[in-house]
PDB file of N, CA, C and O in Angstrom:
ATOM      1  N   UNK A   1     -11.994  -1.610   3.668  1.00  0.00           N
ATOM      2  CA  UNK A   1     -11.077  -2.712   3.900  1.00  0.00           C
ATOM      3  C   UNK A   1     -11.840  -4.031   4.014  1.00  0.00           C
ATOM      4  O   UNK A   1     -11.269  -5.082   3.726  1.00  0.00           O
ATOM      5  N   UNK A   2     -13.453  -4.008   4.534  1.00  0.00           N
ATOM      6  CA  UNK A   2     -13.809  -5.082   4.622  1.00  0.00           C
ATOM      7  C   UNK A   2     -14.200  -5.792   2.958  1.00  0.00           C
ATOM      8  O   UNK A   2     -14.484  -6.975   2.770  1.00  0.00           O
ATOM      9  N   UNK A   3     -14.147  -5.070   2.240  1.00  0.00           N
ATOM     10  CA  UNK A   3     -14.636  -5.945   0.593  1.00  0.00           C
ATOM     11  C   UNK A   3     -13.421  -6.651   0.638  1.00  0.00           C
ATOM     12  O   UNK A   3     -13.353  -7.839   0.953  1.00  0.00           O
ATOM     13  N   UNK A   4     -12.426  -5.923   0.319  1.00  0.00           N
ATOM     14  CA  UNK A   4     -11.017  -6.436   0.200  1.00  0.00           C
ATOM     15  C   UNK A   4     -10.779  -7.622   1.032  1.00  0.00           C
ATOM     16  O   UNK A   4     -10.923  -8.682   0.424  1.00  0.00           O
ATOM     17  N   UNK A   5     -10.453  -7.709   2.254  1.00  0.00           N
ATOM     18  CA  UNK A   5     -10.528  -9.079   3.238  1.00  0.00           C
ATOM     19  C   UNK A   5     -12.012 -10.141   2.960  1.00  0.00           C
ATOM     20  O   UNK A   5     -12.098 -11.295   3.378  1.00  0.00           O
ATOM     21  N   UNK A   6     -12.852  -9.571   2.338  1.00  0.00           N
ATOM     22  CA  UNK A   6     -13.578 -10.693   2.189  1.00  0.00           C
ATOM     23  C   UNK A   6     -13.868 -11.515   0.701  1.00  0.00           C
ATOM     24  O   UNK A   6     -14.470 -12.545   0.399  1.00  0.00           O
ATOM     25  N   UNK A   7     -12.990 -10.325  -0.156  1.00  0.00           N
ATOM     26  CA  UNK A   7     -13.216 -11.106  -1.803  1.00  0.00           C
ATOM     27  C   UNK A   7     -11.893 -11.777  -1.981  1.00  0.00           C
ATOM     28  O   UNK A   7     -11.731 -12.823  -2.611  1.00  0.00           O
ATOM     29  N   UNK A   8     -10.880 -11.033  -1.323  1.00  0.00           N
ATOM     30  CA  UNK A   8      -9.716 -12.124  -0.434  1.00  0.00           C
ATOM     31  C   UNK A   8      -9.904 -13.567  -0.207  1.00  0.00           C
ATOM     32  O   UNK A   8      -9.434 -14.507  -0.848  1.00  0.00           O
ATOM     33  N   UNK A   9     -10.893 -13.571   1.111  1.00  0.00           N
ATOM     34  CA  UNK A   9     -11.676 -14.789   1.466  1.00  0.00           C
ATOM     35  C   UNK A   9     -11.664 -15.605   0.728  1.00  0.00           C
ATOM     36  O   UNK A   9     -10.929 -16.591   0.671  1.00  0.00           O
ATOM     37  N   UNK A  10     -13.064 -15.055  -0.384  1.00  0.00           N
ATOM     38  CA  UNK A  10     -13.732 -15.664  -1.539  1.00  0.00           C
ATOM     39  C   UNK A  10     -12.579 -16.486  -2.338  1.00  0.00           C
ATOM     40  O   UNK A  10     -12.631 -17.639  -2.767  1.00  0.00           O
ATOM     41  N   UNK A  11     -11.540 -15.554  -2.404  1.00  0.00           N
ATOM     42  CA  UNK A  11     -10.842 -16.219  -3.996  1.00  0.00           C
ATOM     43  C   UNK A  11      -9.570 -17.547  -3.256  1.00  0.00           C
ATOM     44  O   UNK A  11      -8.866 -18.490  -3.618  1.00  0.00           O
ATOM     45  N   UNK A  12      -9.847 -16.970  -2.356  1.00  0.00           N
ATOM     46  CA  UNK A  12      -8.110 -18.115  -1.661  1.00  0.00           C
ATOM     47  C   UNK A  12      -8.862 -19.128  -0.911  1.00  0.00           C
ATOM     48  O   UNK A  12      -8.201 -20.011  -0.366  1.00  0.00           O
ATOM     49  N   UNK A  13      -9.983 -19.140  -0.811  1.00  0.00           N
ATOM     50  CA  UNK A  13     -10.982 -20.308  -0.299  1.00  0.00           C
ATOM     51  C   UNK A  13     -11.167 -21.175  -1.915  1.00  0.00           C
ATOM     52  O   UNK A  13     -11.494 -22.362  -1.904  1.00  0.00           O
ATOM     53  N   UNK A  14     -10.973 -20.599  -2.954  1.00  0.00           N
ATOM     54  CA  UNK A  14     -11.436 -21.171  -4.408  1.00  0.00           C
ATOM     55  C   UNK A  14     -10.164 -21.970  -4.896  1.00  0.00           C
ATOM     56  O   UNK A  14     -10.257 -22.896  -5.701  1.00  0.00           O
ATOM     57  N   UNK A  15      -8.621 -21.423  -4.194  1.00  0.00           N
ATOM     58  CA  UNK A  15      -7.894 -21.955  -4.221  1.00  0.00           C
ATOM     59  C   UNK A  15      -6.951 -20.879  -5.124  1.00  0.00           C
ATOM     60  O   UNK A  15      -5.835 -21.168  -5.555  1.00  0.00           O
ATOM     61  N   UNK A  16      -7.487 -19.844  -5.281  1.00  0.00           N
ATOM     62  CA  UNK A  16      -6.342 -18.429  -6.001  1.00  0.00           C
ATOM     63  C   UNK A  16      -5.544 -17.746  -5.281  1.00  0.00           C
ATOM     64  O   UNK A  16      -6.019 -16.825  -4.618  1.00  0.00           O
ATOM     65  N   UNK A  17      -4.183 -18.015  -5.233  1.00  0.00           N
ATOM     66  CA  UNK A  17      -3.480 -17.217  -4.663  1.00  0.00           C
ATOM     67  C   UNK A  17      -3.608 -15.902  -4.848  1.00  0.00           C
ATOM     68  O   UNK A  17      -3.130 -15.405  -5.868  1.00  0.00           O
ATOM     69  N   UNK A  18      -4.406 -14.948  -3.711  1.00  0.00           N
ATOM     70  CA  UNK A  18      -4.854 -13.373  -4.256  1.00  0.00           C
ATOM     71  C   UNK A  18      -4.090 -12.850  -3.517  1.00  0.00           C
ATOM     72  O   UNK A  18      -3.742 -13.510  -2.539  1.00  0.00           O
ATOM     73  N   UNK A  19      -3.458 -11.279  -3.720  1.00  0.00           N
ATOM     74  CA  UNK A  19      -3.341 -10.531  -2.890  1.00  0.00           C
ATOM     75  C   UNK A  19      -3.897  -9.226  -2.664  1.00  0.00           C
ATOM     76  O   UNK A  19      -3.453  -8.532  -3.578  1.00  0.00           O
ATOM     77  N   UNK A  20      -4.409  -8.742  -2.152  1.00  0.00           N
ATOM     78  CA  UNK A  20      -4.909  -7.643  -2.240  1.00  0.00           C
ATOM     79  C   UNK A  20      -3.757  -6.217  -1.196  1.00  0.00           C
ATOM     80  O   UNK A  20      -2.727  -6.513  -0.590  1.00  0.00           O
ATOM     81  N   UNK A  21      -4.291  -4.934  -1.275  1.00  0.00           N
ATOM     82  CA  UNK A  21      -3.627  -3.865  -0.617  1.00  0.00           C
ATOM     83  C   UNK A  21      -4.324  -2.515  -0.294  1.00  0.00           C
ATOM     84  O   UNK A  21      -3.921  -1.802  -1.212  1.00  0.00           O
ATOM     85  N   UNK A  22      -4.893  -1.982   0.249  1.00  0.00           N
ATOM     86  CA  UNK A  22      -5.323  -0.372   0.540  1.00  0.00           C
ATOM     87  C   UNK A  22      -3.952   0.066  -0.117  1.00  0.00           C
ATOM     88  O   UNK A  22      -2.849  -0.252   0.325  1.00  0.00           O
ATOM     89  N   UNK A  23      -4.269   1.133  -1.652  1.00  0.00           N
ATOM     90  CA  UNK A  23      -3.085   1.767  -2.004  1.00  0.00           C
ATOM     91  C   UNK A  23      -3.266   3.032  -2.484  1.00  0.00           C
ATOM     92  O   UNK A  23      -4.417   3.449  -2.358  1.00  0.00           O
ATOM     93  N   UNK A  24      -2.609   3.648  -2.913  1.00  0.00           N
ATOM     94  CA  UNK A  24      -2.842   5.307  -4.094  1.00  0.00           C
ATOM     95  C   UNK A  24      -4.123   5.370  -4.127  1.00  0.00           C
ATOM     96  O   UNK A  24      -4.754   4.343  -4.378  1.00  0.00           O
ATOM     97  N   UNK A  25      -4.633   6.308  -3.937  1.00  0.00           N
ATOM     98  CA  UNK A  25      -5.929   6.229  -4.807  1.00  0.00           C
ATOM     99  C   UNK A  25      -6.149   6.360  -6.333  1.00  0.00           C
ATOM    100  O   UNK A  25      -7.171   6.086  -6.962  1.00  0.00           O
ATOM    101  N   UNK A  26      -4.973   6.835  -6.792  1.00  0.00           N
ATOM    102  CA  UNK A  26      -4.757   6.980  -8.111  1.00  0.00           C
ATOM    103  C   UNK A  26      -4.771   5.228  -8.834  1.00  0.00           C
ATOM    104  O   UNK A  26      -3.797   4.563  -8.481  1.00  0.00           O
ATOM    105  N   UNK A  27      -5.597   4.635  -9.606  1.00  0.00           N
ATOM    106  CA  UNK A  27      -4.980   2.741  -9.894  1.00  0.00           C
ATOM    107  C   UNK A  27      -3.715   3.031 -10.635  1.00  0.00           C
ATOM    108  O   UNK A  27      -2.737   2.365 -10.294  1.00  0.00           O
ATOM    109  N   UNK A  28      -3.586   3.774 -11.442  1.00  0.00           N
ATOM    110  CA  UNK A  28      -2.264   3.068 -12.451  1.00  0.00           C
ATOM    111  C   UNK A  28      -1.221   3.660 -11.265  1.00  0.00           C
ATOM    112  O   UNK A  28      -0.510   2.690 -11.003  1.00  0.00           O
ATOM    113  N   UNK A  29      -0.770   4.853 -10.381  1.00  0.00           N
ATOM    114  CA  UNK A  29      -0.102   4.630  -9.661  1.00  0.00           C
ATOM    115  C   UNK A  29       0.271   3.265  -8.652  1.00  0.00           C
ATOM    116  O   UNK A  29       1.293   2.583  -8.582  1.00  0.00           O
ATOM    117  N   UNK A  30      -1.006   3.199  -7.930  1.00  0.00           N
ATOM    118  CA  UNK A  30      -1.512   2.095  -7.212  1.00  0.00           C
ATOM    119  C   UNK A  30      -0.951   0.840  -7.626  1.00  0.00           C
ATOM    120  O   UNK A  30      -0.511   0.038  -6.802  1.00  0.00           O
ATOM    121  N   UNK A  31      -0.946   0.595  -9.084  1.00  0.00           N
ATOM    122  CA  UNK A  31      -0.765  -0.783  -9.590  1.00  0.00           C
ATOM    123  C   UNK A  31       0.174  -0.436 -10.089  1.00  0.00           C
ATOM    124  O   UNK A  31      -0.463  -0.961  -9.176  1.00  0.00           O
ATOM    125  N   UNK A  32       1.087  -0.090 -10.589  1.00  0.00           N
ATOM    126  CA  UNK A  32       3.057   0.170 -10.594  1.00  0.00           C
ATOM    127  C   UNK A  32       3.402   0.546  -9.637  1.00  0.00           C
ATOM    128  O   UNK A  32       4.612   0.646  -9.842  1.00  0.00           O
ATOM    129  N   UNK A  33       3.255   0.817  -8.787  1.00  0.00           N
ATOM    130  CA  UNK A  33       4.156   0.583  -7.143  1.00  0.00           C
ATOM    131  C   UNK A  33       4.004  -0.771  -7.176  1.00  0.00           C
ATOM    132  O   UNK A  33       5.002  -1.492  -7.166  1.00  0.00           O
ATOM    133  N   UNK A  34       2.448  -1.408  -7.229  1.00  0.00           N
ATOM    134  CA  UNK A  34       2.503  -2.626  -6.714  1.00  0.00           C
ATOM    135  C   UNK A  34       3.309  -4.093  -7.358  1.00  0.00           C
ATOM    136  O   UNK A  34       3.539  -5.182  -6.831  1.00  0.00           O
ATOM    137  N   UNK A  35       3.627  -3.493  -8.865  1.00  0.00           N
ATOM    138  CA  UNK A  35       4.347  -4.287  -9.324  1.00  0.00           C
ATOM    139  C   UNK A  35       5.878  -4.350  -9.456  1.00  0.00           C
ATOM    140  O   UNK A  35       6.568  -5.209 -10.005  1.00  0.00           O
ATOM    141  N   UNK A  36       6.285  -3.078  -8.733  1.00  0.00           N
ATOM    142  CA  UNK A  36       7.334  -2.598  -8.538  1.00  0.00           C
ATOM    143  C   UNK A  36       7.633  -3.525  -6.877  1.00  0.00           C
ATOM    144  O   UNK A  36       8.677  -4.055  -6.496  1.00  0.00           O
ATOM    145  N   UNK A  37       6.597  -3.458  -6.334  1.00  0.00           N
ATOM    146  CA  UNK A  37       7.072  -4.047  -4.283  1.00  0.00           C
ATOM    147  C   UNK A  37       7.006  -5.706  -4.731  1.00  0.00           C
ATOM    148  O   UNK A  37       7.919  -6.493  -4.479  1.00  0.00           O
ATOM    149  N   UNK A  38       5.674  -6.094  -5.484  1.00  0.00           N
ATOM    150  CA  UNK A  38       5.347  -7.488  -5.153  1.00  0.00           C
ATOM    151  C   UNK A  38       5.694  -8.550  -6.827  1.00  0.00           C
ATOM    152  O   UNK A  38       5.824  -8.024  -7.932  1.00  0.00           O
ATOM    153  N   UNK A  39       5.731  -9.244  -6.704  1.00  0.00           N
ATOM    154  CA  UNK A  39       5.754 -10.572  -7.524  1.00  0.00           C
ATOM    155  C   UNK A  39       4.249 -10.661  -8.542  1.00  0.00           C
ATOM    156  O   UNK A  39       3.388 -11.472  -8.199  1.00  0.00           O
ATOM    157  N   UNK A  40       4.070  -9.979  -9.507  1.00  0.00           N
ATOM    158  CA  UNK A  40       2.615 -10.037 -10.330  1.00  0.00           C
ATOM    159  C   UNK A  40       3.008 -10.704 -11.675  1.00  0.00           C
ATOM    160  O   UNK A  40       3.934 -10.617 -12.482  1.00  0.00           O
ATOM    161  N   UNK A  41       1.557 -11.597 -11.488  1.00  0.00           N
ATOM    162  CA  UNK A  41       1.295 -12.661 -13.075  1.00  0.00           C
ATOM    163  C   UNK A  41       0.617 -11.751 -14.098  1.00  0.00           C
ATOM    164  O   UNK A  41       0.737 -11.893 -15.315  1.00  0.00           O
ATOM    165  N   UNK A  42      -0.087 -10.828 -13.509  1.00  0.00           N
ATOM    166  CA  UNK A  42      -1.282 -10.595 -14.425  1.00  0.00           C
ATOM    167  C   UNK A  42      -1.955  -9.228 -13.433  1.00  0.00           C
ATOM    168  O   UNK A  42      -1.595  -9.221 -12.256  1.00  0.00           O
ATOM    169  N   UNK A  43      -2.582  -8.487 -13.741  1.00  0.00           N
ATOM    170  CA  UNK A  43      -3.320  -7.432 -13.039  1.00  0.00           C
ATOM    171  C   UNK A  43      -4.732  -6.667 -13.857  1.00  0.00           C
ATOM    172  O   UNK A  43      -4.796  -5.801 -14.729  1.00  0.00           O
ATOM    173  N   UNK A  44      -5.701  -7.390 -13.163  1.00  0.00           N
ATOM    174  CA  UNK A  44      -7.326  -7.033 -12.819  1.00  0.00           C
ATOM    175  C   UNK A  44      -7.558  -5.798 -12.738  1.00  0.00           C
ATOM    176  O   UNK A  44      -6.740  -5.173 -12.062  1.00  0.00           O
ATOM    177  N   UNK A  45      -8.401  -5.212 -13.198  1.00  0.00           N
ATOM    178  CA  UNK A  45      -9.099  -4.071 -13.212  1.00  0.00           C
ATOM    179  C   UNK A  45     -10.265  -4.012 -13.277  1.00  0.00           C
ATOM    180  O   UNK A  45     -10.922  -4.420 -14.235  1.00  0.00           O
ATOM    181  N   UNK A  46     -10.727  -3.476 -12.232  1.00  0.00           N
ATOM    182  CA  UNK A  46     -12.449  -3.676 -11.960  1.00  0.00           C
ATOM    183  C   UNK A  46     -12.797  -2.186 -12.188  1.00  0.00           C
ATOM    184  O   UNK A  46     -12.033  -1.344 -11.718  1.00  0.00           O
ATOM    185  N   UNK A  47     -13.556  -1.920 -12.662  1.00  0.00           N
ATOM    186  CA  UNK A  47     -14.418  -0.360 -13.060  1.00  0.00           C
ATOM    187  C   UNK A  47     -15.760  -0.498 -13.454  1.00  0.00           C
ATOM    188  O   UNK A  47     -16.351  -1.562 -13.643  1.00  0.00           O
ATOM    189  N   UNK A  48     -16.120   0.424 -13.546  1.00  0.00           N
ATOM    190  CA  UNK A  48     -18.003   0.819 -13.571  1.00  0.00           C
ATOM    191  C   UNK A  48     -17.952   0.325 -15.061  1.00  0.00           C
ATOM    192  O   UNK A  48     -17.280  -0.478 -15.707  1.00  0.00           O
ATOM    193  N   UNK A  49     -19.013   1.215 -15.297  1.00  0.00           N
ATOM    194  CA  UNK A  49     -19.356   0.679 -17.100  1.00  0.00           C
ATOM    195  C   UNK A  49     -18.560   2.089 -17.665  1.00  0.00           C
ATOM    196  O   UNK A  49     -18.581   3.191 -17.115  1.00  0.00           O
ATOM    197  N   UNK A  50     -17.922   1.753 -18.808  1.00  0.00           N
ATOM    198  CA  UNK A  50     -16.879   3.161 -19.684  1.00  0.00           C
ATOM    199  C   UNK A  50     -17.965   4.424 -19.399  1.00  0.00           C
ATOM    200  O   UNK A  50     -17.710   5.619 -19.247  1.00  0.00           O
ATOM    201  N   UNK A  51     -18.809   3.974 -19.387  1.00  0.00           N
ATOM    202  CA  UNK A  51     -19.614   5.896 -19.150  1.00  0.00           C
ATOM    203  C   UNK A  51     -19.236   6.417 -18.588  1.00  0.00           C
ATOM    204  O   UNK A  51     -18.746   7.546 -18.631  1.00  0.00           O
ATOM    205  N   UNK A  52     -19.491   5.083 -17.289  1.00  0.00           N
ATOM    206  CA  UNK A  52     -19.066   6.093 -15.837  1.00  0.00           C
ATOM    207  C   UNK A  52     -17.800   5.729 -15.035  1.00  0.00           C
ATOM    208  O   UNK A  52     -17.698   5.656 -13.811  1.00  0.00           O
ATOM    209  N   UNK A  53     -17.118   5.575 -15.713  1.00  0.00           N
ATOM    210  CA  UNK A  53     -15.928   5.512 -15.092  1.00  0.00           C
ATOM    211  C   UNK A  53     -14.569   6.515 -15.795  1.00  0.00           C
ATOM    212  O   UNK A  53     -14.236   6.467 -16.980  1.00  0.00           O
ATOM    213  N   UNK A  54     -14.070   7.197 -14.973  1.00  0.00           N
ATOM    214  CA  UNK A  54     -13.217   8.425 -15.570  1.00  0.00           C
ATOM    215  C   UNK A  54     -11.967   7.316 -15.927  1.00  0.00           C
ATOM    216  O   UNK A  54     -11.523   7.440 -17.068  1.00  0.00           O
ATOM    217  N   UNK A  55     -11.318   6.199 -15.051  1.00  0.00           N
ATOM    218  CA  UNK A  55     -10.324   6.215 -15.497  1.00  0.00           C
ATOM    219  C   UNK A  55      -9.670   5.326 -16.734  1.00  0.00           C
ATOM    220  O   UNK A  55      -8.516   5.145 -17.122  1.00  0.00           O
ATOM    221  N   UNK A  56     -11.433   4.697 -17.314  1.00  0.00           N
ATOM    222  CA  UNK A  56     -11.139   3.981 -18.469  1.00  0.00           C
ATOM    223  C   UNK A  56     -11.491   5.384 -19.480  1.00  0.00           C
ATOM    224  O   UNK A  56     -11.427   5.104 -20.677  1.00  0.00           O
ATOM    225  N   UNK A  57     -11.883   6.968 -19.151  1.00  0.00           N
ATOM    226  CA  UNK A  57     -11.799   7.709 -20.383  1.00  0.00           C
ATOM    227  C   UNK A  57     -10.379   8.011 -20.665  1.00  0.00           C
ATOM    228  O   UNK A  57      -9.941   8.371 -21.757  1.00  0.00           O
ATOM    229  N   UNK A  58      -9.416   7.755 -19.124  1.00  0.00           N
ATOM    230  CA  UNK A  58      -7.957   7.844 -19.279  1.00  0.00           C
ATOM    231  C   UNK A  58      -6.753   7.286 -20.121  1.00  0.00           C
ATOM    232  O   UNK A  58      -5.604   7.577 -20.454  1.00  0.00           O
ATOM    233  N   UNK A  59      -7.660   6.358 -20.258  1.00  0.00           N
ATOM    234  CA  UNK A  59      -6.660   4.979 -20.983  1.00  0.00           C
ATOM    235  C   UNK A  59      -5.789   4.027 -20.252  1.00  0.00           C
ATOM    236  O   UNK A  59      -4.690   3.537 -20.512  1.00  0.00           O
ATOM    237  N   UNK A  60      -6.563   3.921 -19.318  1.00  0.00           N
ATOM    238  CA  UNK A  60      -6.207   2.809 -17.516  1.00  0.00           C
ATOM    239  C   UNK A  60      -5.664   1.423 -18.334  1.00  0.00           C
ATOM    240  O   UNK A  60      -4.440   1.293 -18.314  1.00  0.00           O
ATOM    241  N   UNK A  61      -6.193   0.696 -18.830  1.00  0.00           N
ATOM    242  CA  UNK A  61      -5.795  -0.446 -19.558  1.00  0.00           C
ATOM    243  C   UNK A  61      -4.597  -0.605 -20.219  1.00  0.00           C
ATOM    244  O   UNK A  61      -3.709  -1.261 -19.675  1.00  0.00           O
ATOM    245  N   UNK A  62      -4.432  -0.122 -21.280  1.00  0.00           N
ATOM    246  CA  UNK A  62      -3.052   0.233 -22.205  1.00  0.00           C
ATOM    247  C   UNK A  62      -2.630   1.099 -21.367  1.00  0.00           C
ATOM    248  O   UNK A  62      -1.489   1.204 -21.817  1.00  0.00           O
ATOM    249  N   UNK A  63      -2.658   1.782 -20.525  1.00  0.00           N
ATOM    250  CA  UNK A  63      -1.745   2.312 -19.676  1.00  0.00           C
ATOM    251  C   UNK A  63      -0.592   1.475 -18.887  1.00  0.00           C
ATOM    252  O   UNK A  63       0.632   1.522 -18.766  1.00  0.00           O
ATOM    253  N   UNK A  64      -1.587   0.749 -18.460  1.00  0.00           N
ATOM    254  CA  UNK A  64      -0.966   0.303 -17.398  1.00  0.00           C
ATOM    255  C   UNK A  64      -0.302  -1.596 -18.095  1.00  0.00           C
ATOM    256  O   UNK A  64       0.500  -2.229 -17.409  1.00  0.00           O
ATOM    257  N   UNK A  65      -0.801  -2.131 -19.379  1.00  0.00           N
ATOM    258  CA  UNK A  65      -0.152  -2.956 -19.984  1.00  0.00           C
ATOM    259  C   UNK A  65       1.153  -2.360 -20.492  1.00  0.00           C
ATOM    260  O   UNK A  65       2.206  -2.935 -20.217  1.00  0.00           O
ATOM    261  N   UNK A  66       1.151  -1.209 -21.238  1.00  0.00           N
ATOM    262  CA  UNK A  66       2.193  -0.360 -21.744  1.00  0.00           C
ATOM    263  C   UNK A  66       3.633  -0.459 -20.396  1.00  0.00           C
ATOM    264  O   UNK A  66       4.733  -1.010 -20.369  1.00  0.00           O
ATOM    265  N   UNK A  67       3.114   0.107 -19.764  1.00  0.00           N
ATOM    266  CA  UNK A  67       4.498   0.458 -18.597  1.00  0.00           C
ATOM    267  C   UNK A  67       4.494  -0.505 -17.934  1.00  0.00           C
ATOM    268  O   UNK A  67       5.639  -0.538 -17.484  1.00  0.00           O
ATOM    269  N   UNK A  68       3.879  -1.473 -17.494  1.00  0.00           N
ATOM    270  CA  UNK A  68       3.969  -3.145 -16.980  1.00  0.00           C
ATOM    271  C   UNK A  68       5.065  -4.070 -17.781  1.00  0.00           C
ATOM    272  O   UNK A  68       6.157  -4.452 -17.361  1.00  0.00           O
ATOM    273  N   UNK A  69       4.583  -4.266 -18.789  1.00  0.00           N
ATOM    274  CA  UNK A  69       4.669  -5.463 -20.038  1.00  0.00           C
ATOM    275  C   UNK A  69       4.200  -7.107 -19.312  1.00  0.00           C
ATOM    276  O   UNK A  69       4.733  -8.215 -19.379  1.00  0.00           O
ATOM    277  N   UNK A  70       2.629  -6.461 -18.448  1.00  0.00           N
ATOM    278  CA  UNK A  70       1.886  -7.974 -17.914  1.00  0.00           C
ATOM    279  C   UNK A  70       1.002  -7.804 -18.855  1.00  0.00           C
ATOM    280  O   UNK A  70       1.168  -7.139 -19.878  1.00  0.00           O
ATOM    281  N   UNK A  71      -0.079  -8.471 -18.502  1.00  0.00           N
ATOM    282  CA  UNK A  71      -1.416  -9.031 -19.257  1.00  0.00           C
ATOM    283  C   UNK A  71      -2.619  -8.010 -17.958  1.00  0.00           C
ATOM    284  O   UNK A  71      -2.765  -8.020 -16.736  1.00  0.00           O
ATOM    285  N   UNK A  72      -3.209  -7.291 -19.066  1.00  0.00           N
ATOM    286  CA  UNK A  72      -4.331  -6.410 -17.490  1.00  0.00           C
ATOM    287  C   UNK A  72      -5.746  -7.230 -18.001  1.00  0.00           C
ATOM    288  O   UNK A  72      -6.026  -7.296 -19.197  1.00  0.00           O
ATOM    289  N   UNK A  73      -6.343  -7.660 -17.258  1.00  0.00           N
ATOM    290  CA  UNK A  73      -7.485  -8.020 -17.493  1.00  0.00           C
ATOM    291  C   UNK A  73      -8.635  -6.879 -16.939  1.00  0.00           C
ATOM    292  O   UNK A  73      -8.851  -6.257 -15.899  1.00  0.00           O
ATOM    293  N   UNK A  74      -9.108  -6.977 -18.022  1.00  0.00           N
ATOM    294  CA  UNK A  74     -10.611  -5.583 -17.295  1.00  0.00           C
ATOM    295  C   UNK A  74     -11.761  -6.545 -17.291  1.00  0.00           C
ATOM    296  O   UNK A  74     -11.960  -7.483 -18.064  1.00  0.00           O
ATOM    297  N   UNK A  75     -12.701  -6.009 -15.960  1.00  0.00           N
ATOM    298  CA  UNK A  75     -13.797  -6.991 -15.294  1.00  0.00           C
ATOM    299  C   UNK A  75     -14.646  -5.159 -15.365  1.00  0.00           C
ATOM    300  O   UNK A  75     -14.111  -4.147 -14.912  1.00  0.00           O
ATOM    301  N   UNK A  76     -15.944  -5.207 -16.011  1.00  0.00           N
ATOM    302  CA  UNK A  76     -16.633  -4.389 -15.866  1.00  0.00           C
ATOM    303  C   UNK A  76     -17.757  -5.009 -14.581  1.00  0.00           C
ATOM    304  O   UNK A  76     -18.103  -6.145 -14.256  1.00  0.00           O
ATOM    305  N   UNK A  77     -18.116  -3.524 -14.043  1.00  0.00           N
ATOM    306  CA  UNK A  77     -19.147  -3.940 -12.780  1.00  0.00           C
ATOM    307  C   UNK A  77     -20.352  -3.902 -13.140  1.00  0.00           C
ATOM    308  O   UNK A  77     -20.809  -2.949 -13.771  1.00  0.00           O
ATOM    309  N   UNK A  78     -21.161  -5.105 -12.733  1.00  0.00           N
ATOM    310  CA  UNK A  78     -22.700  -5.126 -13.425  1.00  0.00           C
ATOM    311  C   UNK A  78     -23.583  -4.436 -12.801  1.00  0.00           C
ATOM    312  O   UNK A  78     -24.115  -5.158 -11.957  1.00  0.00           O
ATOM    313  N   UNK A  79     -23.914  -3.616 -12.798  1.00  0.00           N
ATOM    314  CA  UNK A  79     -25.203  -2.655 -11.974  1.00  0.00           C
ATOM    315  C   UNK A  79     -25.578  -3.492 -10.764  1.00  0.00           C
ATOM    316  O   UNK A  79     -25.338  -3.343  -9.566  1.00  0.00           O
ATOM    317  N   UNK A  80     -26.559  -4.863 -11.772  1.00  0.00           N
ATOM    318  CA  UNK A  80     -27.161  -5.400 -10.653  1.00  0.00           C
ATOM    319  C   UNK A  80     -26.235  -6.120  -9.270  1.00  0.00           C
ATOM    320  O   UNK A  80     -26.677  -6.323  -8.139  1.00  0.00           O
ATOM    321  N   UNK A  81     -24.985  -6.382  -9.730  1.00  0.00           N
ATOM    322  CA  UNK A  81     -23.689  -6.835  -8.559  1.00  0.00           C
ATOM    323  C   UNK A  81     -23.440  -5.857  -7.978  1.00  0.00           C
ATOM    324  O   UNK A  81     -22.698  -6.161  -7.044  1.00  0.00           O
ATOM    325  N   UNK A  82     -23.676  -4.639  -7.996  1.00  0.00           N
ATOM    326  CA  UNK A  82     -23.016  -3.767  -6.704  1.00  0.00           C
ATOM    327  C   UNK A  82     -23.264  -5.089  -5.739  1.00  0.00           C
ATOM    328  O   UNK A  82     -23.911  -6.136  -5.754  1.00  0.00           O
ATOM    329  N   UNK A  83     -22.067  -4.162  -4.643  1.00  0.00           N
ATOM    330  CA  UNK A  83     -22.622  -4.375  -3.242  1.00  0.00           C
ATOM    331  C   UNK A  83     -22.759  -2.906  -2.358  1.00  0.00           C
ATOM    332  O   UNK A  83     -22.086  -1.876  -2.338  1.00  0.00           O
ATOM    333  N   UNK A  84     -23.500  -3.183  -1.926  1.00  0.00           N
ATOM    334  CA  UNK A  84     -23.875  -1.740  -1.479  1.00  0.00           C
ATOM    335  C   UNK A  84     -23.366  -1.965  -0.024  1.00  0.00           C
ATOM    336  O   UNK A  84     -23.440  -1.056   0.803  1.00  0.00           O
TER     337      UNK A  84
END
């Protein structure tokens, strides 16, 4: 919970209206509930690099543009940016 409240921070200190949520652990569940409860422009997707991440072998992206009809933006994670 603390990344979340603090990249929160980060982005609404920059002047982005963000919202964030602890949800599903499943994302495309996670993110159609959430567009189903809340008011969404657009929906972010942060994941590892396609190797290692199972749920872009899923088809997380067009998944979740498909049954939306928003705009998903995918943000791959750079090794050296973890935060540990």
């Amino acid at each position: 919970i603390w990344r979340l409240r603090r990249a929160l921070t980060i982005l609404r200190a920059d002047g982005i209206d963000a919202h964030g949520q602890v949800a599903h652990p499943d994302p495309f569940t996670a993110a159609t509930q959430a567009v189903q409860d809340e008011r969404i422009d657009e929906i972010i997707v942060s994941t590892f690099a396609p190797s290692k991440s199972p749920w872009l072998r899923r088809d997380l992206i067009q998944r979740l543009h498909k049954a939306t009809n928003l705009p998903v933006e995918h943000v791959v994670l750079q090794e050296e940016a973890a935060i540990t």
